[in-house]
RODO-2510 file (C-alpha; in nm, 4 decimals, decimal comma):
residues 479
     n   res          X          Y          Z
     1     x     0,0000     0,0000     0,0000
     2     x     0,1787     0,3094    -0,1136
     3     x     0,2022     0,6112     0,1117
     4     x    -0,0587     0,8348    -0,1361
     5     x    -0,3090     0,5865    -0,0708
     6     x    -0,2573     0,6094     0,3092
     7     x    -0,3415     1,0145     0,2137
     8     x     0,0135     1,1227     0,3580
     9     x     0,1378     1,3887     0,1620
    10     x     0,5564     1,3796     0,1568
    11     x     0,8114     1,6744     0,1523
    12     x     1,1719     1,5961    -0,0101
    13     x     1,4360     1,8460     0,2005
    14     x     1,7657     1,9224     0,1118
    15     x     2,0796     1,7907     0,3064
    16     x     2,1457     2,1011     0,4944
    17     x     1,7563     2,0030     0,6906
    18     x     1,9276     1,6788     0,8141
    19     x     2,2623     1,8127     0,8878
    20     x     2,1171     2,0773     1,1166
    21     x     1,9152     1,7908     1,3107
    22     x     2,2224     1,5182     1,3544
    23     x     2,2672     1,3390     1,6637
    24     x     2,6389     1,2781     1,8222
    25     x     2,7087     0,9149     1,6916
    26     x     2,9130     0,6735     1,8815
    27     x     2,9060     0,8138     2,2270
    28     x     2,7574     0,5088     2,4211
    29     x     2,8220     0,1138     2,3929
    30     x     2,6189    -0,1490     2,5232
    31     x     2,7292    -0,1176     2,9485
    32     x     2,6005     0,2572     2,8987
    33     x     2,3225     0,1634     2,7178
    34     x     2,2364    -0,1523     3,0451
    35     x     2,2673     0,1782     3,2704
    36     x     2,0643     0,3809     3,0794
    37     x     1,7898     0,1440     3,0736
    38     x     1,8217     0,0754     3,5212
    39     x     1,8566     0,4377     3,5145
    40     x     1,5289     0,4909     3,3886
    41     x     1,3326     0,2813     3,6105
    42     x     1,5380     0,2436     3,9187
    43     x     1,3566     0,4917     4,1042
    44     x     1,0370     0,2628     4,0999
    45     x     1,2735     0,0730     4,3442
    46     x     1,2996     0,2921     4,5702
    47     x     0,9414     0,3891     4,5785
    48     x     0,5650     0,3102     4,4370
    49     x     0,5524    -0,0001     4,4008
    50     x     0,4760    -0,0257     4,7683
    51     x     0,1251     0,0955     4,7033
    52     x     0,0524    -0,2796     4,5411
    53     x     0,0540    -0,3847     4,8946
    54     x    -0,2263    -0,1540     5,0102
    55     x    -0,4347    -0,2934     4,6407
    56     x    -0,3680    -0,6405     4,6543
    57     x    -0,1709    -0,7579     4,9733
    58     x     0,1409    -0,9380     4,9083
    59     x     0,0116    -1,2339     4,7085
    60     x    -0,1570    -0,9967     4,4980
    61     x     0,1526    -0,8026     4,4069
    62     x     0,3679    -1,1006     4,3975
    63     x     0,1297    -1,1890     4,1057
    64     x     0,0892    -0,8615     3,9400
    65     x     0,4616    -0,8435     3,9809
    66     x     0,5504    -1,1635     3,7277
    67     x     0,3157    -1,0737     3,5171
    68     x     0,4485    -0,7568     3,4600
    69     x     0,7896    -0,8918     3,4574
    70     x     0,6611    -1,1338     3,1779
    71     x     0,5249    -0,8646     2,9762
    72     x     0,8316    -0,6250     2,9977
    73     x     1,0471    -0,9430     2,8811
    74     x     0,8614    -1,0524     2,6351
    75     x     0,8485    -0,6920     2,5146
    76     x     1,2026    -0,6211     2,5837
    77     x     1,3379    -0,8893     2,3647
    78     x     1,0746    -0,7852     2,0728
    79     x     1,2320    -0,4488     2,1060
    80     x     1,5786    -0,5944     2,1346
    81     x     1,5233    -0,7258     1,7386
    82     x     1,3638    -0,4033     1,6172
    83     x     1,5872    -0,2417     1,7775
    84     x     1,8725    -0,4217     1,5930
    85     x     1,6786    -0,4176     1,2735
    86     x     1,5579    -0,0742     1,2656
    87     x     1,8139     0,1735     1,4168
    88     x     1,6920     0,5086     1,4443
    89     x     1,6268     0,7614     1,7203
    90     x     1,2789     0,7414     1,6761
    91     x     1,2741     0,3777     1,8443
    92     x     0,9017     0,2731     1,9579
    93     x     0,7362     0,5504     1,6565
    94     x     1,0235     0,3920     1,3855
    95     x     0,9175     0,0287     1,4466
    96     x     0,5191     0,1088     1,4578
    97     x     0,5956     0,3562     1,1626
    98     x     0,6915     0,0752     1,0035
    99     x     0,4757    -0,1957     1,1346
   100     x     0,1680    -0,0055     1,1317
   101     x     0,2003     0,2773     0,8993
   102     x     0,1880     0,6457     0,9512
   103     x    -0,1169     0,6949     1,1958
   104     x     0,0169     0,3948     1,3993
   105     x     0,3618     0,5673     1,4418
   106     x     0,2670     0,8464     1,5413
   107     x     0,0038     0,7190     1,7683
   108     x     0,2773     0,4794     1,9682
   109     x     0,5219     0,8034     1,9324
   110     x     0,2994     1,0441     2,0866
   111     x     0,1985     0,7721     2,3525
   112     x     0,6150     0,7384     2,4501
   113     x     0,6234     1,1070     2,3952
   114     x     0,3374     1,1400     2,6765
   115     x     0,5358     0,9216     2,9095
   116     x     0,8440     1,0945     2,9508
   117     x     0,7680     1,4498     2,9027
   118     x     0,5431     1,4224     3,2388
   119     x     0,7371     1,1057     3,4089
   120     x     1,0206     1,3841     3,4706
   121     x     0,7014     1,5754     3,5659
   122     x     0,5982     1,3264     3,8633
   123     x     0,9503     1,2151     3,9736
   124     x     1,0303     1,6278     4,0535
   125     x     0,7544     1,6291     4,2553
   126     x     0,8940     1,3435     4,4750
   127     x     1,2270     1,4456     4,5033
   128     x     1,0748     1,7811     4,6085
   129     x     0,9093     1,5822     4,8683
   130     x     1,2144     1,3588     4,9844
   131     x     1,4528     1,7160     5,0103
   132     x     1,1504     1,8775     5,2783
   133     x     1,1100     1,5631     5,4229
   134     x     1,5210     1,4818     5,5056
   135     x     1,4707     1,8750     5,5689
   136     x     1,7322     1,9797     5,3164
   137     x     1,8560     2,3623     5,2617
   138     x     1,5787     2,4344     5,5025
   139     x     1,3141     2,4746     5,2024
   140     x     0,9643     2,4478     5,3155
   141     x     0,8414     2,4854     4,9722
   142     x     0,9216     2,2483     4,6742
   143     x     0,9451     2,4491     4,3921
   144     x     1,3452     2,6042     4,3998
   145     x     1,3782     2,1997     4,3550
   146     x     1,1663     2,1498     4,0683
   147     x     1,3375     2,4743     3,9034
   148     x     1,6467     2,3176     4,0389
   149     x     1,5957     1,9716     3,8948
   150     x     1,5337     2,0755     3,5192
   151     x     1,7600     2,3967     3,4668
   152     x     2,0669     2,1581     3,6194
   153     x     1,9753     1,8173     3,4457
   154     x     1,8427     1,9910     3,0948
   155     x     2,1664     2,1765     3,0865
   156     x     2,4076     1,8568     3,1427
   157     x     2,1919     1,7194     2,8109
   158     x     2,2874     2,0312     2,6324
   159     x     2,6431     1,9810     2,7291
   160     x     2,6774     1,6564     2,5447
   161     x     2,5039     1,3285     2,5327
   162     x     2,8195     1,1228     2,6394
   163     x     2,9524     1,3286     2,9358
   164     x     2,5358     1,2906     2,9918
   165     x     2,5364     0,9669     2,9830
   166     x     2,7967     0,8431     3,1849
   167     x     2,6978     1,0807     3,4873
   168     x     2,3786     0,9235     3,4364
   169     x     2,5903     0,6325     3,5207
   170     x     2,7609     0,7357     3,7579
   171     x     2,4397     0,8591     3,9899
   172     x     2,2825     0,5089     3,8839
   173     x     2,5670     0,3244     4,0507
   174     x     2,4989     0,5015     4,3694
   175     x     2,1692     0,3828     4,3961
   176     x     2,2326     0,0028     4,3085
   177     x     2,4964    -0,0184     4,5774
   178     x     2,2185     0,1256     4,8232
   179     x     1,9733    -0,1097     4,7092
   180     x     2,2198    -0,4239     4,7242
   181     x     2,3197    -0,2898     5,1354
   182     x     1,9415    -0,2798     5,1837
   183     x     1,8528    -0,6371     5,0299
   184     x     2,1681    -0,8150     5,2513
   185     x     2,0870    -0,5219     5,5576
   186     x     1,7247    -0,7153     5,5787
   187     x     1,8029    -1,0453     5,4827
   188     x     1,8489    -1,1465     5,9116
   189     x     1,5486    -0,9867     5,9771
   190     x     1,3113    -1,1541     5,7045
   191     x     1,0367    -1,3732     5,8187
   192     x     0,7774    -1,5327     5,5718
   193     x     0,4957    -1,4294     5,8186
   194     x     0,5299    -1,0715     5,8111
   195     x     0,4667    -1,0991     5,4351
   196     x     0,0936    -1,1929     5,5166
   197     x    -0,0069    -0,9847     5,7775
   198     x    -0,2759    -0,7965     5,6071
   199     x    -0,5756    -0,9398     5,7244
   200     x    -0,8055    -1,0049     5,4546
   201     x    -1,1518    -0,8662     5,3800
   202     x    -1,4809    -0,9974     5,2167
   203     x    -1,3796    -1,0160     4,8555
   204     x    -1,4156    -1,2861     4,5830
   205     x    -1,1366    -1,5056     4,6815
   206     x    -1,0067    -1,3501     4,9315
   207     x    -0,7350    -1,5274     5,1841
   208     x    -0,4117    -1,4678     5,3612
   209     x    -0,2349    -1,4714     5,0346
   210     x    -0,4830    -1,2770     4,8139
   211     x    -0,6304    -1,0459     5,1411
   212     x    -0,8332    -0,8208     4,8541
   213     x    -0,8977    -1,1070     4,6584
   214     x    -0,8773    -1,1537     4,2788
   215     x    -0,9561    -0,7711     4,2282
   216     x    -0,6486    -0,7248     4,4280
   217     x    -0,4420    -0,8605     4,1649
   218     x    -0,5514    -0,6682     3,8841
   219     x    -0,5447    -0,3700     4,1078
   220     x    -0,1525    -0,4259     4,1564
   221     x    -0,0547    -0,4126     3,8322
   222     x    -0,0370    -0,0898     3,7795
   223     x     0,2320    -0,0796     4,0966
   224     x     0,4136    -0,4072     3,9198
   225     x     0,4948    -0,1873     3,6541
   226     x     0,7103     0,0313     3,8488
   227     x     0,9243    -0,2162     3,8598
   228     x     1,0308    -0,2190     3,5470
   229     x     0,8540     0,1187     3,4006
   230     x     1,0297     0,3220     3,0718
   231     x     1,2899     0,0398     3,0457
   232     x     1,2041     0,0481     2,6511
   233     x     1,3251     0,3628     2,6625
   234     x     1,6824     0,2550     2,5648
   235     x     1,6438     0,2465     2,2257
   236     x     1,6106     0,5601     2,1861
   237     x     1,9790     0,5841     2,2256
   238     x     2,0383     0,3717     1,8418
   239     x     2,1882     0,6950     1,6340
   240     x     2,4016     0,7550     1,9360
   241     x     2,5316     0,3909     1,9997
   242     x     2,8290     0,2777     1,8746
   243     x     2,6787    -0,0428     1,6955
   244     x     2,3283    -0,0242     1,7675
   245     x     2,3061    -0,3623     1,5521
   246     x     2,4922    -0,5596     1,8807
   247     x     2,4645    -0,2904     2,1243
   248     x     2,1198    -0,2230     2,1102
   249     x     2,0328    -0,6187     2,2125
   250     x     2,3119    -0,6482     2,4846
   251     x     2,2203    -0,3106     2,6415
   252     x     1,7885    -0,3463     2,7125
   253     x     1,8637    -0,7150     2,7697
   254     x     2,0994    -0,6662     3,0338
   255     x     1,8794    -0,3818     3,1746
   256     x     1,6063    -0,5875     3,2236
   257     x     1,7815    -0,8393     3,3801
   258     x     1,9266    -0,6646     3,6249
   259     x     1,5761    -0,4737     3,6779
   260     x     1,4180    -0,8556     3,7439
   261     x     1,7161    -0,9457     3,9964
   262     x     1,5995    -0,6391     4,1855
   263     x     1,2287    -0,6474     4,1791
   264     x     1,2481    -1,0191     4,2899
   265     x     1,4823    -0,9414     4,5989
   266     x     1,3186    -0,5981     4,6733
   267     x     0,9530    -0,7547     4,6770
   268     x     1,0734    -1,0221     4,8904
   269     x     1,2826    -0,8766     5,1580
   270     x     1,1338    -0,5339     5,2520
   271     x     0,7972    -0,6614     5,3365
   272     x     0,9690    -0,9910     5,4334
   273     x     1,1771    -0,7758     5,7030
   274     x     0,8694    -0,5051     5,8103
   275     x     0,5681    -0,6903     5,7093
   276     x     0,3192    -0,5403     5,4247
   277     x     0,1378    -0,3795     5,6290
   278     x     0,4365    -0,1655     5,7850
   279     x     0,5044    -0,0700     5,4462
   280     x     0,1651    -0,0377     5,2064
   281     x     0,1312     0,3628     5,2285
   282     x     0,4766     0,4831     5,2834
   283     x     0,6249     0,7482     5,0319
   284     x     0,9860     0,6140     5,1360
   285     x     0,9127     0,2138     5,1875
   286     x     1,2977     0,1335     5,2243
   287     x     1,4101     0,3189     5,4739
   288     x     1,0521     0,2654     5,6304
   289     x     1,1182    -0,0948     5,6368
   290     x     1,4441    -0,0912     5,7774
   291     x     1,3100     0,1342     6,0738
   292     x     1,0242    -0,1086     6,1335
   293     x     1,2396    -0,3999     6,1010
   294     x     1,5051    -0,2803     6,3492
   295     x     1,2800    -0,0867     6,5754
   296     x     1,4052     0,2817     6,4854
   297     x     1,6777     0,4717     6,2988
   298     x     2,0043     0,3223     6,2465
   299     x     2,3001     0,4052     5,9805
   300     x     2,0884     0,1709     5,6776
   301     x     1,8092     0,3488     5,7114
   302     x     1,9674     0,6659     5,7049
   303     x     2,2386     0,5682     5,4282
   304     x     1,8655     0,4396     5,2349
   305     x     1,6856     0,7742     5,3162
   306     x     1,9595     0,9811     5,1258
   307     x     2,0618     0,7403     4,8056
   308     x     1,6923     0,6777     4,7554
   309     x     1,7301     1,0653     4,6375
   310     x     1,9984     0,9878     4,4306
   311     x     1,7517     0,6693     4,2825
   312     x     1,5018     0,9929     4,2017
   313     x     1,7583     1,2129     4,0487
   314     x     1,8952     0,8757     3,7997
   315     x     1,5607     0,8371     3,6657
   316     x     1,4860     1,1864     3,6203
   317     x     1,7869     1,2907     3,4391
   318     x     1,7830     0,9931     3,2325
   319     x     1,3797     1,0031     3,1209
   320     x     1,4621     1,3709     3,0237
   321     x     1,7307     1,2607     2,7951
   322     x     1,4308     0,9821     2,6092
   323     x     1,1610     1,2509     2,5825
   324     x     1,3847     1,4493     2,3984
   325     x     1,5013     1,1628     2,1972
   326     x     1,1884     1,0699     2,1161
   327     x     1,0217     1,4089     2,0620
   328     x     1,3057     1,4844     1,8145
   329     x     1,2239     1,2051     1,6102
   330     x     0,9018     1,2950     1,5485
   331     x     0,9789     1,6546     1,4900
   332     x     1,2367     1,5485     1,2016
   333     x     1,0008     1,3619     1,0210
   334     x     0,7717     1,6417     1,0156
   335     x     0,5152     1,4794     1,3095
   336     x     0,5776     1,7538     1,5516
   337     x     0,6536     2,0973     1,4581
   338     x     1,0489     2,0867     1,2719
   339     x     1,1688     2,3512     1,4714
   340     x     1,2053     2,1578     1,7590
   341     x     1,4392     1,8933     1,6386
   342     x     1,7367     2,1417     1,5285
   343     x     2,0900     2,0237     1,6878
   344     x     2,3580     2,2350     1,8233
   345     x     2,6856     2,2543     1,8005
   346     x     2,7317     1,9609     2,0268
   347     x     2,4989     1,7508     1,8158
   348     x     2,2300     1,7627     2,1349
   349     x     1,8521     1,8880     1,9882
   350     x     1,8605     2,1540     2,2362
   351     x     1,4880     2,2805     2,1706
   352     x     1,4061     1,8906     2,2545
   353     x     1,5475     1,9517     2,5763
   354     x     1,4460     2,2770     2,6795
   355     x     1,0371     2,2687     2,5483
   356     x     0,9420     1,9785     2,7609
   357     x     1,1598     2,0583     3,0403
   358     x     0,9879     2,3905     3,0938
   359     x     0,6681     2,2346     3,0357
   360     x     0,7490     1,9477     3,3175
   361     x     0,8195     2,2552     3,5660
   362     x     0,5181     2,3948     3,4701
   363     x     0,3298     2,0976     3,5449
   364     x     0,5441     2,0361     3,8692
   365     x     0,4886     2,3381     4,0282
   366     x     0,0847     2,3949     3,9027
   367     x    -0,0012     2,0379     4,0048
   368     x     0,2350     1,9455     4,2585
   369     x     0,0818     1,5992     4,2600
   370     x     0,3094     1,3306     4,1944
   371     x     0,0489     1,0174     4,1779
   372     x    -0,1738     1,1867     3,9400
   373     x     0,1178     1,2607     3,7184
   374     x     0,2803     0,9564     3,6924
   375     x    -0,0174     0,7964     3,6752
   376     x    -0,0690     0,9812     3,3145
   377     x     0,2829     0,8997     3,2560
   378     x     0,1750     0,5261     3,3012
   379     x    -0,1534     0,5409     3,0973
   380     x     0,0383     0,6665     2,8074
   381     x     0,3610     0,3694     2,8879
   382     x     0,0759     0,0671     2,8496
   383     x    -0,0855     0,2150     2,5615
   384     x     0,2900     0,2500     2,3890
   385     x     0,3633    -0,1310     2,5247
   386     x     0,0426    -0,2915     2,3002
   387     x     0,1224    -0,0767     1,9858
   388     x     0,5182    -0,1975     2,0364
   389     x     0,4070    -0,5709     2,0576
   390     x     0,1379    -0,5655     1,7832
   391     x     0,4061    -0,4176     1,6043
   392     x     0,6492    -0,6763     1,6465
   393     x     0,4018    -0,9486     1,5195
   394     x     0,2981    -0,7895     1,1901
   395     x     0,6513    -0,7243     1,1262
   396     x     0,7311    -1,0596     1,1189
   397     x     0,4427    -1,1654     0,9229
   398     x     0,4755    -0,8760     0,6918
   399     x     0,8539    -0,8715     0,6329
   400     x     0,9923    -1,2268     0,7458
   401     x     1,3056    -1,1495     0,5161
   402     x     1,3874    -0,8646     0,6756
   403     x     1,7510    -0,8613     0,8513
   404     x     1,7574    -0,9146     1,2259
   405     x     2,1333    -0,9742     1,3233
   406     x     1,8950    -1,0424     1,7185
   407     x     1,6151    -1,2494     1,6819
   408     x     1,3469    -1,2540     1,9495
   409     x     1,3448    -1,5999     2,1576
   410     x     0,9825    -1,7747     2,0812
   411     x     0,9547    -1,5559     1,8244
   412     x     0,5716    -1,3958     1,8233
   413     x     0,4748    -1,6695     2,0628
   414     x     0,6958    -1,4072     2,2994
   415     x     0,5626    -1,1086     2,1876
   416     x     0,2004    -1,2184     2,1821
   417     x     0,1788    -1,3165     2,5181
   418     x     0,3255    -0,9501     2,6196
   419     x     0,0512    -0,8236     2,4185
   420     x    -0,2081    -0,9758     2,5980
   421     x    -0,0585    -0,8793     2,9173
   422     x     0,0251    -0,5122     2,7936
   423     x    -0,3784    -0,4973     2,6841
   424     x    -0,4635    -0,6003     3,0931
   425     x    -0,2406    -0,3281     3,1923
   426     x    -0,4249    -0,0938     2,9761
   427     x    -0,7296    -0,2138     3,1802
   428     x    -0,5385    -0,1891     3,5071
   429     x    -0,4579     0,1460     3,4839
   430     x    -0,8323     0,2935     3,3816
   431     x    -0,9557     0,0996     3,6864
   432     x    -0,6923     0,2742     3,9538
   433     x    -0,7378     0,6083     3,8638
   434     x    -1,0118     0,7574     3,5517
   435     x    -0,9212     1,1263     3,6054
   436     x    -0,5400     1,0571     3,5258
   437     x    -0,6944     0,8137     3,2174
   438     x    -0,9302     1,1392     3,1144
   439     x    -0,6809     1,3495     3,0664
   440     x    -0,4436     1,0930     2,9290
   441     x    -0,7211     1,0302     2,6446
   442     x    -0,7827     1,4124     2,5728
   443     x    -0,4155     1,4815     2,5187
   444     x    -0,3978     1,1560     2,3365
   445     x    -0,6862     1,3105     2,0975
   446     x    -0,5891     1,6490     2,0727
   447     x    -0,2432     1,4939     1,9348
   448     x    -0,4211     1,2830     1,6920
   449     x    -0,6175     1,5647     1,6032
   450     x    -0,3111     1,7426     1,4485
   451     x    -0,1970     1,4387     1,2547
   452     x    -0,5064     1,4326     1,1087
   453     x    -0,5896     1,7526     1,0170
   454     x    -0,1915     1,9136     0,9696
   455     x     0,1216     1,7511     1,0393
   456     x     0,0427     1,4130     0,7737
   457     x     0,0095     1,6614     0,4917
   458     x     0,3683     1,7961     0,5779
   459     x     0,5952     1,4692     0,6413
   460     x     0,9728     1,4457     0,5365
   461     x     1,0337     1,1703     0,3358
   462     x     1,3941     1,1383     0,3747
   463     x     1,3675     1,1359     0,7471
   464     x     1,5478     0,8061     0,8629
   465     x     1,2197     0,6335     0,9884
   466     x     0,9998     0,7757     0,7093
   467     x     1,2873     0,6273     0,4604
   468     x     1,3042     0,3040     0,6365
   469     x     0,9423     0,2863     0,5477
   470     x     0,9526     0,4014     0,2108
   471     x     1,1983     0,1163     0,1234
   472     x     0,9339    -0,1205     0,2453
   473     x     0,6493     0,0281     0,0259
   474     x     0,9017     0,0572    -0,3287
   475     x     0,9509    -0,3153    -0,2725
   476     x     0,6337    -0,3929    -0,1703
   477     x     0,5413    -0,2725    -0,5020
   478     x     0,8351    -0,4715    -0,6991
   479     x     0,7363    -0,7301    -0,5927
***
């Protein structure tokens, strides 16, 4: 089906377009590609996923939990051969783009977009929270941090996407040695008991290992996703990579395991050591657990209480660098307004940067409510995560011959069970919370609105992901 029948209307540009929207290639192989991808989500260790406990009780997480983990692996490996396959910036919008044509790109684009322009958003609110609560610089109001939080992170992104990344590293580093002295800290003082002490209630199969019942379960996925939340984020990274063909796979693979090694000690030993119920509403649960384990403060809990700010900071500074990524993508193919996809000098699309980070303060500071944030942030992650899979299926029908130096283990089998789980998720997240899922759906619209009407009359058709695309269609045709 040619891309005139689709009634997308293509714009040729001259070389000097491109070569004022190039990214820096080369600057990170597949180790700072792994810590890009715990980077993003290793805040959701810290905190969040907690709130399963107060939804579900600990059976019900536990559950939620490996499902989630199954759909983020199953996903994570479909991404790994698209990834390899289809290197461009534009990552999750390239491979729907070419999956699932133009309106199905920029739907899954807009969807990722949606998730980290307001993640950063939701995460500023909490470390606002976790400076006034540790009673840092003597603020008593959050927003110097939020102003704080972007003009220091945006700038080290404008500075250069390698000395970005491996800072991003570095603060990521921090946090996994805190987490690994928590996990052996609590190991004396686990107890299989304490994991069940939520007493159930009179629910539809309700017990001491489901104390909500079924309901509880599919109320805890949402907080099983933290886990493991904007981990698909790394391929953003492929025109930056050194060999996004082998680095790509190693680097979100890795990620993910390490993520799983985490969420399956972190679920079982902080509960384990306090007992759910210690823990279900706390807005720090580590260093909560370690005081209810141990019967007040000691150094752990302390050391816990301050890295748990640098887990905050690792996932902030690292989902600012994707939303940029992935809003420049779209803005070079003509999606999103072109303007904002123009590099600088130091090949970083400084407009990228800048546009959503004022628009995260904004939101920060207005709103000042992290939950209902980053519960947006989620709706538009699980909407993304069906699109990706559905996308790795038809590929494979569509274009078995395609190259794939990584192939995905199981094949669609893998990818189809993710969808199925990404498409409960979607459910998941409309049950825990409808105003966040409102205004998820009218941004969602409003976006669509201007494909329809503007920006797929005005595409560039030598944009990488557009070309990729185009390839497919002239031999399509051929043949």
């Amino acid at each position: 089906m040619t891309e005139k029948r689709r009634q997308v209307d293509y714009e040729r540009v001259g070389s000097d377009y491109l070569d004022k929207r190039r990214l820096r290639q080369g600057a990170a192989g597949w180790v700072l590609l792994a810590g890009l991808g715990v980077s993003y989500v290793i805040s959701g260790d810290f905190a969040g996923w907690n709130f399963g406990l107060a939804e579900g009780g600990w059976g019900g997480l536990l559950l939620a939990t490996v499902l989630m983990a199954t759909m983020y692996t199953g996903m994570v490996f479909g991404l790994a051969e698209m990834a390899s396959a289809l290197p461009v910036a534009g990552a999750g919008y390239g491979f729907a783009r070419r999956a699932l044509g133009p309106l199905g790109g920029f739907a899954a684009g807009t969807a990722i977009l949606i998730e980290y322009a307001i993640a950063p958003a939701a995460i500023a609110v909490f470390i606002g929270g976790y400076v006034e609560s540790l009673g840092l610089f003597g603020l008593t109001s959050s927003w110097p941090v939020y102003l704080a939080c972007f003009a220091i992170f945006v700038g080290i992104h404008l500075y250069g996407v390698g000395e970005a990344l491996r800072l991003m590293f570095g603060i990521t580093a921090v946090a996994v040695v805190a987490l690994i002295a928590f996990v052996v800290g609590m190991i004396p003082q686990f107890s299989a008991a304490k994991l069940f002490d939520i007493a159930p209630v009179d629910a539809a199969g309700a017990s001491a290992f489901l104390p909500f019942g079924y309901a509880g379960v599919l109320a805890s996925l949402v907080y099983g996703i933290w886990f493991f939340l904007a981990v698909e984020g790394v391929p953003l990274a492929a025109e930056e990579a050194r060999d996004p063909r082998k680095d790509m796979p190693r680097g979100i693979i890795a990620a993910i395991a390490v993520l799983l090694v985490f969420a399956a000690a972190i679920l079982v030993v902080a509960p384990g050591g306090a007992g759910s119920a210690a823990i279900a509403d706390a807005d720090n649960p580590l260093p909560a657990a370690v005081r209810a384990a141990t019967g007040g403060d000691n150094a752990l809990a302390e050391i816990v209480n301050y890295v748990g700010l640098a887990g905050l900071v690792a996932s902030f500074f690292s989902i600012i660098y994707a939303a940029s990524r992935q809003l420049f993508a779209l803005s070079r193919a003509g999606y999103l307004p072109r303007w904002l996809s123009v590099t600088g000098k130091r090949r970083t699309p400084y407009l990228a940067l800048v546009v959503p980070g004022t628009i995260g303060f904004v939101l920060a500071a207005a709103t000042r409510d992290g939950a209902l944030l980053i519960n947006i942030a989620v709706f538009g992650a699980t909407i993304s995560y069906v699109l990706l899979n559905l996308s790795h299926i038809v590929l494979r029908f569509r274009e078995p011959g395609l190259e794939r130096p990584y192939r995905t283990p199981g094949g669609i089998v893998t990818t189809s069970v993710a969808l199925v789980l990404a498409i409960a998720a979607v459910i998941a997240t409309f049950i825990v919370d409808m105003v966040a899922a409102a205004i998820m759906a009218l941004i969602f619209l409003a976006a669509l609105a201007y494909f329809w009407f503007y920006s797929r009359h005005h595409l560039i058709a030598n944009a990488p992901e557009e070309e990729f695309a185009a390839l497919r269609a002239a031999e399509s045709e051929l043949s």
